[in-house]
N, C-alpha and C positions, 0 to 999 in steps of 0.2 A: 377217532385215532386210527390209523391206517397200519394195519396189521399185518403186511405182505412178508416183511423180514419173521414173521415171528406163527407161520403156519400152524392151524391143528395145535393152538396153544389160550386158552384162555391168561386174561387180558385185566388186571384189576386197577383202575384208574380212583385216580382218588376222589374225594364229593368235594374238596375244596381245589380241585384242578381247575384253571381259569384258560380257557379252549381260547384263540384268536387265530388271526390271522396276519399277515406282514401291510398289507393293506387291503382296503374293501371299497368298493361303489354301487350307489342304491341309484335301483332304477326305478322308475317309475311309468307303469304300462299303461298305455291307453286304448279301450278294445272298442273298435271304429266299426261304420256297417259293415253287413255280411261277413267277412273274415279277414280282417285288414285289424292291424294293430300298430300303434306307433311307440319307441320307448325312448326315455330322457332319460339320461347317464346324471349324475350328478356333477360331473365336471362339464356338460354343456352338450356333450354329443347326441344327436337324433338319429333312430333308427328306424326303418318299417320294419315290417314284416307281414304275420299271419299266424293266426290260432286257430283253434283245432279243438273239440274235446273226444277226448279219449274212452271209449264204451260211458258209464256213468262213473267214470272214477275221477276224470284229472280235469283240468283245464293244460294243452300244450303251448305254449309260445316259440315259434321259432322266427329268429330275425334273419333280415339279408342278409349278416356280416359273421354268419353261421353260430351266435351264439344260441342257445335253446333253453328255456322256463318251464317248468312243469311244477303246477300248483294242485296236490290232491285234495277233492274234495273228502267234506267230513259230512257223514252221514249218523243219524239221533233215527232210532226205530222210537215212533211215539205209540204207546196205546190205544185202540179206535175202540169207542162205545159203542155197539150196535143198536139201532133203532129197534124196540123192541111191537 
């Protein structure tokens, strides 16, 4: 919920608030050799582009037609046995 009008003001939204949007389109990324990526739009458009990762945090997408994706990785610390 975008809190510009309401500065330095804490914000209580409710747990049955149902968040959307006016409309939306799902893309679907496709990540090609070296750094080349293509995306489908759900209404039919094809774009290129190129990706990129960001130190070991993100995965970036950016396309020709200046949209930009950023996917953060999730990282699990697992426990190592040491060979004793």
């Amino acid at each position: 919920m975008c809190g510009h009008n309401f500065p330095n003001r804490v914000q209580i939204i409710d747990e049955n608030y149902k968040f959307g949007f006016e409309s939306e389109d799902k893309v679907q990324i496709h990540i090609r050799t070296s750094t080349k990526v293509r995306a489908e739009f759900s209404h039919g458009l094809k774009v290129d582009g190129t990706w990129d990762v960001l130190y070991d945090q993100a995965l970036l997408v950016q396309l020709d037609n200046g949209q930009r994706f950023v996917a953060n990785f999730r990282h699990n610390i697992k426990s190592m046995k040491l060979a004793s």
